[in-house]
N, C-alpha and C positions, 0 to 999 in steps of 0.2 A: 327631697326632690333635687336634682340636678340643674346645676342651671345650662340653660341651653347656649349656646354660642355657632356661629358660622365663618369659618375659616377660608381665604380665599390664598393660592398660592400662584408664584408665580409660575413653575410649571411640576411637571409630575415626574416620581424615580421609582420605577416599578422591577428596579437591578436588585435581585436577590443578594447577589456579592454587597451589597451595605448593610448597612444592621437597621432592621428594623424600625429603627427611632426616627433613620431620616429615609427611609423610604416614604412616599405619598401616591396612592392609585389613583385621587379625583384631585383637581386642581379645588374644586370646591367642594366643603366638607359640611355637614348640619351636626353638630358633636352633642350628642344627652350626655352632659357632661364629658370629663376628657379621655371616657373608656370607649364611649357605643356612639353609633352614627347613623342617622336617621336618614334614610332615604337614598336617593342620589339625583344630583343636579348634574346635568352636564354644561353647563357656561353658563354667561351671569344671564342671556334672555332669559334661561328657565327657572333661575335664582331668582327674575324678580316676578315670572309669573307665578313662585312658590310666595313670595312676600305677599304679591296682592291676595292670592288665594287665603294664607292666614290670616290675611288682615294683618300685618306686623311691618316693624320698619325697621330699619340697619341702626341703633341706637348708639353710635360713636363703638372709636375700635379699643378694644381693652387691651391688647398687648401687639407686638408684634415681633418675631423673629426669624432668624435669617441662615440656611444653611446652602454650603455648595449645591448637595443635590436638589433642592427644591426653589431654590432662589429664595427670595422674602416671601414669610408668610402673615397673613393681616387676621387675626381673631376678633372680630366683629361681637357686641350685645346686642340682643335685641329687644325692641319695644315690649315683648309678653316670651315668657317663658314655653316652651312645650314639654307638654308630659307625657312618656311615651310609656304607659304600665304595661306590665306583663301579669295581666291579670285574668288569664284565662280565654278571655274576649267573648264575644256578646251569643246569644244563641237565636236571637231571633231580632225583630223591629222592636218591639214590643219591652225586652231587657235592657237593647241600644239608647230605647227613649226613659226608662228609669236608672241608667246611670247616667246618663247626661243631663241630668237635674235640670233642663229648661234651656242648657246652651243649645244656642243657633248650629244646626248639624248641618256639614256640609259634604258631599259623597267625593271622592277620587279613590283613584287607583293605588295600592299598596301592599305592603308585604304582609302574610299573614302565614306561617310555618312554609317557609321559602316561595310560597307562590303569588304572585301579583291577584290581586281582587280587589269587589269594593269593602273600600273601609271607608270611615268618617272622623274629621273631625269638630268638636265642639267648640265654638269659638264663644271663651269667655272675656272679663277686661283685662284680666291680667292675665289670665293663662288658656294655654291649648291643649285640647287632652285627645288622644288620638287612638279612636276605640278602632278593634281587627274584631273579626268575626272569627267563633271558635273554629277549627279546622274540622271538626266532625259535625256541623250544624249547617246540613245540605240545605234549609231552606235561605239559609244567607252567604254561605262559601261557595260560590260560586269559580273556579278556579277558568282563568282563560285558555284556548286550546296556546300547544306547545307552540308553533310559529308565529303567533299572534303578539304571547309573551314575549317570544324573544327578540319580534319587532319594536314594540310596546319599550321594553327595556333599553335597547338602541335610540331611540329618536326622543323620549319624552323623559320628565320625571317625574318621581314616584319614592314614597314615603313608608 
């Protein structure tokens, strides 16, 4: 399992012309480890109604570093871990509630084979497990129409 971390910077470098390492597209980042990124916040409002939402807290900052293009960046711990498996995802209510072994399930909005839907997460005491709904399991893939989403993705965030 990856551990999870949340990266704040001071602002974004979206110039092709740098190399990749210091390029940054969100000034705030949710990192499954330091490959994959979970979700997207746009500013710390929605960063901290994503904390209250998981029940988690900014657990002191683990590192921080500092390049031209991005200004300083702050890598935050946090209080519970998130686990974001690629395990297929769920096919009904019914599956959702036998892997989620008794965690408190909670519904939002999120990615599930590129399209915003409901997914859930489990909220246990130390960790967060973040079930998606299969993409061919129409009774729970629910995909939103295309203007919706791309409102949806503009103003809020989503995991």
């Amino acid at each position: 399992m990856n551990i999870t971390r949340i990266s704040i910077s001071e602002k974004v470098c979206n110039d092709y012309n740098v190399h990749p390492a210091m390029q940054r597209r969100e000034r705030i980042i949710i990192h499954d480890g330091w490959q994959g990124h979970i979700g997207r916040v746009h500013n710390e409002e929605q960063l901290q109604q994503v904390l209250n939402f998981l029940e988690i807290k900014l657990a002191g900052i683990d590192h921080e570093v500092e390049y031209d293009t991005t200004g300083k960046i702050t890598f935050y711990n946090l209080s519970k871990n998130i686990n974001n498996p690629c395990n297929g995802g769920f096919w009904n209510m019914e599956q959702l509630q036998e892997m989620s072994k008794g965690q408190k399930l909670k519904k939002f909005k999120g990615l599930s084979n590129g399209s915003l839907v409901d997914c859930y997460v489990g909220i246990g005491e130390n960790v967060i497990n973040i079930y998606r709904p299969n993409p061919n399991a129409k009774e729970v893939y629910q995909k939103m129409d295309f203007a919706e989403e791309l409102e949806y993705r503009r103003n809020n965030w989503y995991l």
